[in-house]
py3Dmol code that shows the C-alpha trace and the ligand (Angstrom):
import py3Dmol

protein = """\
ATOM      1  CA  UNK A   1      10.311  12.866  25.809  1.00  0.00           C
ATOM      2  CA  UNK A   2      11.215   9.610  24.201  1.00  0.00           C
ATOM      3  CA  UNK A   3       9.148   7.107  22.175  1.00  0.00           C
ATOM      4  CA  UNK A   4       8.817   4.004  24.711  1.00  0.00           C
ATOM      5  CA  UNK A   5       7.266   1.403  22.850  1.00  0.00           C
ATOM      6  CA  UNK A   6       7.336  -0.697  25.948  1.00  0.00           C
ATOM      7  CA  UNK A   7       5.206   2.066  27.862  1.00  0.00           C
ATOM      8  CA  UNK A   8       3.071   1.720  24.596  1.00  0.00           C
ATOM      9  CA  UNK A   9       2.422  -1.944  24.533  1.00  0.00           C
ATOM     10  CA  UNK A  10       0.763  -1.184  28.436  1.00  0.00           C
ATOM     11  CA  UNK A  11      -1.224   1.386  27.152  1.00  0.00           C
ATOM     12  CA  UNK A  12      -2.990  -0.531  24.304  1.00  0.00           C
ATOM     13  CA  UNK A  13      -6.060  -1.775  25.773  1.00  0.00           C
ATOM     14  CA  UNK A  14      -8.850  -3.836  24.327  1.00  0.00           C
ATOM     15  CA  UNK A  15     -11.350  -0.923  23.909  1.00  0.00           C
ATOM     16  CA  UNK A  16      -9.167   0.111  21.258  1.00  0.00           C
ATOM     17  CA  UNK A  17      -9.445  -2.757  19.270  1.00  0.00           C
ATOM     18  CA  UNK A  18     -12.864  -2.647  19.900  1.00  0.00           C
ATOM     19  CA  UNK A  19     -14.142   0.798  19.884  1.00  0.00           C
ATOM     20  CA  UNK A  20     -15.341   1.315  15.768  1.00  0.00           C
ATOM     21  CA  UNK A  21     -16.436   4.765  16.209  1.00  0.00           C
ATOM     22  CA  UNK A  22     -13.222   5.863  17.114  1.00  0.00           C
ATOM     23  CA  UNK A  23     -11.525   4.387  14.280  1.00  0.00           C
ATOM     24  CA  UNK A  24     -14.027   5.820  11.846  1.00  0.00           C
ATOM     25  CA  UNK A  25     -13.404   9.154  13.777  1.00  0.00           C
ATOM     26  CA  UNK A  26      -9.771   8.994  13.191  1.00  0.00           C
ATOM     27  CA  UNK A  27     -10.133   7.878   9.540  1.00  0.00           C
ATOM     28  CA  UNK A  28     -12.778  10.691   9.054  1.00  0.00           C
ATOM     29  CA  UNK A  29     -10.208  13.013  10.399  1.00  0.00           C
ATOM     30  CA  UNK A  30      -7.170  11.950   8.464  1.00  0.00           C
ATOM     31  CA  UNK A  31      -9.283  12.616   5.266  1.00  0.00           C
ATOM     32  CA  UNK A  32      -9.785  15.721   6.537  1.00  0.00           C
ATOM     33  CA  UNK A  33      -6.262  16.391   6.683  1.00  0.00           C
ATOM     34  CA  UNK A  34      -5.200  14.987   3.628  1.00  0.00           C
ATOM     35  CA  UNK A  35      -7.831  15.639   1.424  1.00  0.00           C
ATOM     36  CA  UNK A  36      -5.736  14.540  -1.814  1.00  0.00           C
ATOM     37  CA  UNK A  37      -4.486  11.428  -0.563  1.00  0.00           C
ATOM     38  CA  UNK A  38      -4.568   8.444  -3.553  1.00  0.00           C
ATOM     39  CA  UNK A  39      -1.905   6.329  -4.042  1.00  0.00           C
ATOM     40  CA  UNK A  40       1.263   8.379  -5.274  1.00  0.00           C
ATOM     41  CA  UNK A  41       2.418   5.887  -8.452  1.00  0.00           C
ATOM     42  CA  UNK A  42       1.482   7.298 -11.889  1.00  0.00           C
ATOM     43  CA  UNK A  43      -1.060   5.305 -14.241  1.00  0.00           C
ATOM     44  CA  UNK A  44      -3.515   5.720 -16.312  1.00  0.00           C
ATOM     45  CA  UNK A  45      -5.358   2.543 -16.710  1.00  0.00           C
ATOM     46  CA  UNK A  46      -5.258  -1.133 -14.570  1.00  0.00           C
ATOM     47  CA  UNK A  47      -2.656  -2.097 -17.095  1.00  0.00           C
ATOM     48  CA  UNK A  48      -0.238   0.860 -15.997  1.00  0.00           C
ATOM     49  CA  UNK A  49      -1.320   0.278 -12.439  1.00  0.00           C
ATOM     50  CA  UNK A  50       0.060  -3.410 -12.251  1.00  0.00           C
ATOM     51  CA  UNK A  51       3.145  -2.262 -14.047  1.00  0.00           C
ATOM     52  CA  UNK A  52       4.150   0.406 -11.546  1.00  0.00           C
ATOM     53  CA  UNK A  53       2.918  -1.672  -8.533  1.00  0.00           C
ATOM     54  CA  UNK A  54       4.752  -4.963  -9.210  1.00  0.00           C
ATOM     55  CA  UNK A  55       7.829  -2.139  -9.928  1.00  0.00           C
ATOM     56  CA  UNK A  56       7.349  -0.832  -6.464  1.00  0.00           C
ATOM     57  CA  UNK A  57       8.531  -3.516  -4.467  1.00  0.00           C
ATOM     58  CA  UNK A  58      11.821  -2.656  -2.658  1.00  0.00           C
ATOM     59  CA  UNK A  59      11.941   0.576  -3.783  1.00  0.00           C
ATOM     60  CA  UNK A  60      10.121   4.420  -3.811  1.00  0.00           C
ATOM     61  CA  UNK A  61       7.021   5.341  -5.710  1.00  0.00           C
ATOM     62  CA  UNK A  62       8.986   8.182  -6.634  1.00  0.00           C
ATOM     63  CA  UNK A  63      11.657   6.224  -8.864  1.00  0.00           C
ATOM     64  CA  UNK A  64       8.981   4.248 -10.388  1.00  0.00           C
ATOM     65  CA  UNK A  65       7.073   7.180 -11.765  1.00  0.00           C
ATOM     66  CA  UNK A  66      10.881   8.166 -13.211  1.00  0.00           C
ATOM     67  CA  UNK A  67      11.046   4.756 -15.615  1.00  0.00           C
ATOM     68  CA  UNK A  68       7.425   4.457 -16.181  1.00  0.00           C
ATOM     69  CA  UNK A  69       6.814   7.045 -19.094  1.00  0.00           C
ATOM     70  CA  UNK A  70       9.488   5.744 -20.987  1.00  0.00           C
ATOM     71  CA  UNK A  71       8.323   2.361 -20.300  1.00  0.00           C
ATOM     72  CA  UNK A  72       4.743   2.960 -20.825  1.00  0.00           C
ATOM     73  CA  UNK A  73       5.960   4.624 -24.190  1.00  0.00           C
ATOM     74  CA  UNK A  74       7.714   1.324 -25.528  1.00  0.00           C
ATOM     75  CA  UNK A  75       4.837  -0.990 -24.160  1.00  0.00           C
ATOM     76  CA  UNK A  76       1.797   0.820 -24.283  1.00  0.00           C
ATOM     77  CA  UNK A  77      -0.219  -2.200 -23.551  1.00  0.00           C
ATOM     78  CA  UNK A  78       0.005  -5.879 -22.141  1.00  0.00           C
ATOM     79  CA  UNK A  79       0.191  -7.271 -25.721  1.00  0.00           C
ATOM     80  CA  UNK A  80       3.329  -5.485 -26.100  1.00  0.00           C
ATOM     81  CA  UNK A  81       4.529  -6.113 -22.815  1.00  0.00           C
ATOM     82  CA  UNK A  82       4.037  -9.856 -23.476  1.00  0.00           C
ATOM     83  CA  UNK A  83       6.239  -9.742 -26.507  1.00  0.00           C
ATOM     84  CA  UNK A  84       8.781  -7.724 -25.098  1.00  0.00           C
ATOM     85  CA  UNK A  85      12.152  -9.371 -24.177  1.00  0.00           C
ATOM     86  CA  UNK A  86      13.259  -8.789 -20.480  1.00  0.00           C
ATOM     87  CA  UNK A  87      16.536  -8.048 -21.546  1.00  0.00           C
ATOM     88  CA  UNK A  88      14.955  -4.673 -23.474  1.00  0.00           C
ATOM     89  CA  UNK A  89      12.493  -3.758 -20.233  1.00  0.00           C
ATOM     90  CA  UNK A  90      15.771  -4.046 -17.747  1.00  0.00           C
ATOM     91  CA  UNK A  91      17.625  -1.901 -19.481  1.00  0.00           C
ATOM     92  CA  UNK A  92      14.232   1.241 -18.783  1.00  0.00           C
ATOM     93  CA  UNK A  93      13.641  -0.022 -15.525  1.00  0.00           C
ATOM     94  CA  UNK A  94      17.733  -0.706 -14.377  1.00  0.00           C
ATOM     95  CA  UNK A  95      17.642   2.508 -11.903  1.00  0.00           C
ATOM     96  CA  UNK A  96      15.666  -0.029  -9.545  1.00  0.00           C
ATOM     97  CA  UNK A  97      15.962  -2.332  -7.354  1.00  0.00           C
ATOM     98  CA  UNK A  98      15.988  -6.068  -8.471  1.00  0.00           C
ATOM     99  CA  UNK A  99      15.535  -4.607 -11.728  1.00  0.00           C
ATOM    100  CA  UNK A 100      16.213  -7.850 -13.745  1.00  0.00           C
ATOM    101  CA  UNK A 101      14.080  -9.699 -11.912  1.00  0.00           C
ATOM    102  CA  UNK A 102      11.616  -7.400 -12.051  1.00  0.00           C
ATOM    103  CA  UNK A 103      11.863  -7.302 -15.886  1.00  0.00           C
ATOM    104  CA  UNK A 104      11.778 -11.161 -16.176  1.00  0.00           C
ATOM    105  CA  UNK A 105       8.483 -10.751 -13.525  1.00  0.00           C
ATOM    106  CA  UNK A 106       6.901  -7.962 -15.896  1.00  0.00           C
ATOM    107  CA  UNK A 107       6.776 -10.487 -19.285  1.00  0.00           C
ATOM    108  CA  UNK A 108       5.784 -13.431 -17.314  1.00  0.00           C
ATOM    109  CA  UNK A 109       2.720 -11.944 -16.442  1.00  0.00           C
ATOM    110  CA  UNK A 110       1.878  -9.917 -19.385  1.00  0.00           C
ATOM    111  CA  UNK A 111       2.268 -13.163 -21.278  1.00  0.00           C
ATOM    112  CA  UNK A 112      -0.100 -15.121 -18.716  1.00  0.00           C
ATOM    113  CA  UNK A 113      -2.822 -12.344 -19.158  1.00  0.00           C
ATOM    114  CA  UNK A 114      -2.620 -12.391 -22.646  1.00  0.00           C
ATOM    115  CA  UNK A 115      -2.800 -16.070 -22.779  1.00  0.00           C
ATOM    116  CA  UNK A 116      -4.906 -16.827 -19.711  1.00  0.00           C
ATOM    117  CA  UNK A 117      -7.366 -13.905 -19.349  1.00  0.00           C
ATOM    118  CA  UNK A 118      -7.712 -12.693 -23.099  1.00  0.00           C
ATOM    119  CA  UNK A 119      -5.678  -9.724 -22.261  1.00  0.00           C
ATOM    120  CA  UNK A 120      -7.629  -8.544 -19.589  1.00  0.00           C
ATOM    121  CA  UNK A 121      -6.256  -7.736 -16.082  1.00  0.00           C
ATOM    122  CA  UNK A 122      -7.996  -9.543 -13.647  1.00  0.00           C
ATOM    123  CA  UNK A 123     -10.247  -8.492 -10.895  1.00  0.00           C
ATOM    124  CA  UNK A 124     -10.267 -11.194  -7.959  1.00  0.00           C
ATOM    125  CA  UNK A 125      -7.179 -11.543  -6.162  1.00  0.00           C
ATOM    126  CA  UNK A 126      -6.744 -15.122  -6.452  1.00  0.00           C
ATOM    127  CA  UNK A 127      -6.395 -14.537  -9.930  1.00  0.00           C
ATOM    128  CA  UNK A 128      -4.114 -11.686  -9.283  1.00  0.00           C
ATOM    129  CA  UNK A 129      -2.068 -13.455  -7.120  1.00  0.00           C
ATOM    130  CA  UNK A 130      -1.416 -15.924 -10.119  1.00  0.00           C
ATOM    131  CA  UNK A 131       0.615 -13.801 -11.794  1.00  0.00           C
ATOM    132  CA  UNK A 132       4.413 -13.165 -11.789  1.00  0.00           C
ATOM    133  CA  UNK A 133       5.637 -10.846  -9.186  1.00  0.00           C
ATOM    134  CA  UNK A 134       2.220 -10.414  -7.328  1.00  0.00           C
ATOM    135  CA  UNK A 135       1.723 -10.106  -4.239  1.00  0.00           C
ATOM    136  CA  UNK A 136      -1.377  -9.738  -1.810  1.00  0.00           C
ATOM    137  CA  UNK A 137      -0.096  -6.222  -1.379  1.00  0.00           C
ATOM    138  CA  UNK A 138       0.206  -5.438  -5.268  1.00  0.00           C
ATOM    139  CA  UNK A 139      -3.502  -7.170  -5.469  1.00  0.00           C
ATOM    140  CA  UNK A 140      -4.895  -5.086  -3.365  1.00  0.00           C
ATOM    141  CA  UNK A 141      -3.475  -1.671  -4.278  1.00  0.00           C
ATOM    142  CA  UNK A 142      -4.558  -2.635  -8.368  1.00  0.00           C
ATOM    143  CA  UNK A 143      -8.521  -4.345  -6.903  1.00  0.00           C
ATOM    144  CA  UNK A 144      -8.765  -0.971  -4.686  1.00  0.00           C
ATOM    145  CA  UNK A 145      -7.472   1.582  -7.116  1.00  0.00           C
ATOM    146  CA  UNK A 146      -8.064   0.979 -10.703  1.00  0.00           C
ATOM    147  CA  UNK A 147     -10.949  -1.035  -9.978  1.00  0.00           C
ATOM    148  CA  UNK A 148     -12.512   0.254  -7.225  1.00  0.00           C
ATOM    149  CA  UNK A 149     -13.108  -3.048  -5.843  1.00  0.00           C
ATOM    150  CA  UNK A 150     -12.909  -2.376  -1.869  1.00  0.00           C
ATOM    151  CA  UNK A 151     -13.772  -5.791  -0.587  1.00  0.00           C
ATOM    152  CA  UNK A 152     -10.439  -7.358  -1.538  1.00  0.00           C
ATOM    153  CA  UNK A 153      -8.286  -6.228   1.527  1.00  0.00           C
ATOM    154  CA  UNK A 154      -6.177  -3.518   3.160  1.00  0.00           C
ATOM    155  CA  UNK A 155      -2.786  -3.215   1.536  1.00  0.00           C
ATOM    156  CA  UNK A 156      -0.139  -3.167   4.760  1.00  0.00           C
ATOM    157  CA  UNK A 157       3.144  -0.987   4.054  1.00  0.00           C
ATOM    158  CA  UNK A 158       5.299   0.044   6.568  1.00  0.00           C
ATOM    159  CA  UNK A 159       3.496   2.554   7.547  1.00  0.00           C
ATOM    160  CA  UNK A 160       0.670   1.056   7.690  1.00  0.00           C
ATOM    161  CA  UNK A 161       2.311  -1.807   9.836  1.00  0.00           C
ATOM    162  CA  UNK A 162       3.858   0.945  12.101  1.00  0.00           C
ATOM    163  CA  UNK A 163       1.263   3.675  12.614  1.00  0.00           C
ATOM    164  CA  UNK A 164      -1.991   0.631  13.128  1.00  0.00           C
ATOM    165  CA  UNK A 165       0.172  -0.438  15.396  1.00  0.00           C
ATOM    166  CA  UNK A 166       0.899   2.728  18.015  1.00  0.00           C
ATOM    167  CA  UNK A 167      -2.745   3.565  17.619  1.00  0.00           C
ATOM    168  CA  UNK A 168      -3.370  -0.044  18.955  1.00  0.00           C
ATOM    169  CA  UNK A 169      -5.136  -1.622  16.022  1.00  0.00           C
ATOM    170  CA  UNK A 170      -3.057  -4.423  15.859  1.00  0.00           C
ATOM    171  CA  UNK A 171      -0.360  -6.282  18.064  1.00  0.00           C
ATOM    172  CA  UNK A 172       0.915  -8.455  15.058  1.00  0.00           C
ATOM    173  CA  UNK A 173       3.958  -8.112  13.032  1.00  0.00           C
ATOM    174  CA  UNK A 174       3.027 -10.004   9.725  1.00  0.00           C
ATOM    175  CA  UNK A 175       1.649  -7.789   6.923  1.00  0.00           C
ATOM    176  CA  UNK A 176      -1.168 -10.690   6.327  1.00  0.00           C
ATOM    177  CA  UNK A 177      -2.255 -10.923   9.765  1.00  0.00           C
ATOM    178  CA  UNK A 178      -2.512  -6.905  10.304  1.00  0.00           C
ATOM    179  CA  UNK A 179      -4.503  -6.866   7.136  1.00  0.00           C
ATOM    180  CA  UNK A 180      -6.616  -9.530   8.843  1.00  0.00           C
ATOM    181  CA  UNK A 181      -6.943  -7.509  12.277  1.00  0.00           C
ATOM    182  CA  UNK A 182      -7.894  -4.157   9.885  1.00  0.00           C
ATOM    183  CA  UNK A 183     -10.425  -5.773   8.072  1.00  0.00           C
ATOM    184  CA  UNK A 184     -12.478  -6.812  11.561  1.00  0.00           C
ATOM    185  CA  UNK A 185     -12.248  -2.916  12.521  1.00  0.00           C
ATOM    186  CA  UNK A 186     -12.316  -0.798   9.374  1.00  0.00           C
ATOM    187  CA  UNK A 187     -15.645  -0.389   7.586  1.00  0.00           C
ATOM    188  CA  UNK A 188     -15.433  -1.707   3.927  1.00  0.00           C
ATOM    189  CA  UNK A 189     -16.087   1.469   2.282  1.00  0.00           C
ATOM    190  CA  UNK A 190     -12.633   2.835   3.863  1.00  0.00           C
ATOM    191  CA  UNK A 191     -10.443   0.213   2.968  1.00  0.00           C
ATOM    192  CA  UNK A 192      -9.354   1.687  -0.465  1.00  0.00           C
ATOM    193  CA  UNK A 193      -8.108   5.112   1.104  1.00  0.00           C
ATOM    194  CA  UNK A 194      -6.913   3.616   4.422  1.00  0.00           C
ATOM    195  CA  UNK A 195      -3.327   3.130   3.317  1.00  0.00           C
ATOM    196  CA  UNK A 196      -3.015   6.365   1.566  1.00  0.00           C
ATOM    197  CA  UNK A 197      -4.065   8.437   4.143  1.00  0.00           C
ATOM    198  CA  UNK A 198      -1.959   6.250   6.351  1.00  0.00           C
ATOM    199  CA  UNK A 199       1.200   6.808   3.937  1.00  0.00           C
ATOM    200  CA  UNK A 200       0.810  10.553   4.428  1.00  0.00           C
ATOM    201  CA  UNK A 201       0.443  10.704   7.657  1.00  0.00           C
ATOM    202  CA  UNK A 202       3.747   8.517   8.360  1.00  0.00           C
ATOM    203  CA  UNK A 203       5.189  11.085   5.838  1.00  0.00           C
ATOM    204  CA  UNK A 204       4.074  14.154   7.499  1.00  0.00           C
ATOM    205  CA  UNK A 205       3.508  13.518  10.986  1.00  0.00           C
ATOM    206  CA  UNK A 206       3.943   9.806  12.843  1.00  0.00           C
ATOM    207  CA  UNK A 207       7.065   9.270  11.366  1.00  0.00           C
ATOM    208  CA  UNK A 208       9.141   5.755  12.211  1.00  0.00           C
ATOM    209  CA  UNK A 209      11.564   7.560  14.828  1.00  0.00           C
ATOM    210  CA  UNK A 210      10.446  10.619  15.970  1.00  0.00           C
ATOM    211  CA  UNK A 211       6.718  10.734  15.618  1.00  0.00           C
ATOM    212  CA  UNK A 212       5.355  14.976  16.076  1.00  0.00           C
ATOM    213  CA  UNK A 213       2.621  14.034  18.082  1.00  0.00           C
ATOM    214  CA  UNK A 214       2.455  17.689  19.178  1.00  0.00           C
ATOM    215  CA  UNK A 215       1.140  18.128  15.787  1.00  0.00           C
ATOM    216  CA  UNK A 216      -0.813  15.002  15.377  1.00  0.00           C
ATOM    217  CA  UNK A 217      -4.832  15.422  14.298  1.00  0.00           C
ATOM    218  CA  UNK A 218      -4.962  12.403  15.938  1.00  0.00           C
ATOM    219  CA  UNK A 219      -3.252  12.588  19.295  1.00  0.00           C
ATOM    220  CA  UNK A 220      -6.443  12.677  21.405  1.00  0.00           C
ATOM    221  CA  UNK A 221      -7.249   9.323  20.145  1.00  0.00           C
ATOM    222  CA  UNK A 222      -3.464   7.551  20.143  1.00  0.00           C
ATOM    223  CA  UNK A 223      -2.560   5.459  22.821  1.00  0.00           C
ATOM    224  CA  UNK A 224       1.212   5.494  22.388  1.00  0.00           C
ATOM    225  CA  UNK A 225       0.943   9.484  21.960  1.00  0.00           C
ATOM    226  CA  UNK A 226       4.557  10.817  23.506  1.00  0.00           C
ATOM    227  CA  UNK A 227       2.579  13.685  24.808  1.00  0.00           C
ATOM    228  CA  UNK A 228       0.989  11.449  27.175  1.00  0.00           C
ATOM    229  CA  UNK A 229       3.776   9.111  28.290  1.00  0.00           C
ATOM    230  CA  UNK A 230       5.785   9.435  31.579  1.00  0.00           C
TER     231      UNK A 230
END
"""
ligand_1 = """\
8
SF4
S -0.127 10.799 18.426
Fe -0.093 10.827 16.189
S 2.072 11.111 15.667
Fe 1.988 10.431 17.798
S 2.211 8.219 17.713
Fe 0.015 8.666 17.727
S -0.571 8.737 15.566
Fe 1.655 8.907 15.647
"""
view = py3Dmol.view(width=600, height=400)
view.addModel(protein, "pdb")
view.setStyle({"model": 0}, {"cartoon": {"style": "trace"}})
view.addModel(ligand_1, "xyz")
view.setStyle({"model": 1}, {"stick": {}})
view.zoomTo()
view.show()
């Protein structure tokens, strides 16, 4: 049977939105399922982290972790990173997307949080946000997972943006406002491992056009389940 979002958007109701047992139910089961779920780019420390994140945009997590050794290798740290010439980082990172902007991006802000913040990455967003090339989305994935800092956000992908939205979590397009509709219905201490676990499961299972929802952990709970649409 077809995927109807139209049939879907009737079968959303309120209680979903509302109903935070359930959510923790499906969260608790997704963890279940994909016990080794962390964010897939390669780092070691919330230096490499920012790298790889603000490299991310526009492209897979998979061709990042490609560049980053040998970029990691050159500039082992921000201070070197700060002194680096764009020109030099383009040429590691040119198998990407926007790669010369995202070189230009990468000095910028090493050179900021050298100058600004003593070298240090920082740990509120605003102050993330100040940087070159960041993003609430690259905030939140360095705050949640170098940091551990939970309270910062939900980062919203696209599968994040597609999968909240069949299971009725959201009705909003913009990645800002789904964040904002997550954050009234996830508990805190999930919001670091939502979006992986999310990720996978958009991998594995609810994919973007032909979700398995005969194989879904979660079908029982999912409004917009194809098993259950006529
Ligand atoms: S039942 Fe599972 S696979 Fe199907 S739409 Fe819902 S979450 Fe996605």
């Amino acid at each position: 049977m077809g995927f109807n979002p139209k049939r879907i958007k009737e079968i959303i109701s309120i209680e979903y939105y509302m109903d935070q047992e359930k959510v923790i139910d499906i969260i608790e089961t997704l963890k279940r399922t994909y016990p080794d779920s962390k964010v897939s780019l390669d780092f070691r420390n919330p230096y490499e982290l920012l790298v790889a994140t603000i490299l991310s945009a526009q492209t897979t997590d998979k061709a990042v972790n490609k560049v980053t050794p040998e970029l990691f290798q050159k500039y082992p740290n921000i201070e070197s990173l700060a002194k680096a010439s764009p020109e030099d980082v383009a040429e590691i990172i040119r198998t990407l997307g926007f790669y010369r902007s995202k070189a230009k991006n990468l000095v910028k802000m090493a050179q900021r949080v050298v100058e600004k913040y003593n070298g240090q990455i920082p740990r509120t967003m605003e102050d993330l946000t100040s940087l070159a090339g960041v993003g609430r989305k690259t905030a939140n994935v360095v705050l949640g997972n170098a940091f551990g800092i939970p309270d910062s956000g939900i980062t919203v992908d696209t599968h994040v943006k597609r999968i909240t939205k069949r299971l009725g979590w959201t009705t909003n397009d913009k990645p800002e406002k789904i964040e904002q509709d997550l954050m009234k219905i996830i508990p805190v201490k999930y919001w670091v491992q939502f979006t992986p676990l999310i990720i996978d499961h958009g991998r594995a299972i609810c994919k973007a056009r032909k979700p398995l929802c005969e194989k879904c952990p979660i079908e029982k709970d999912c409004p917009s389940s194809t098993l259950r649409q006529i």
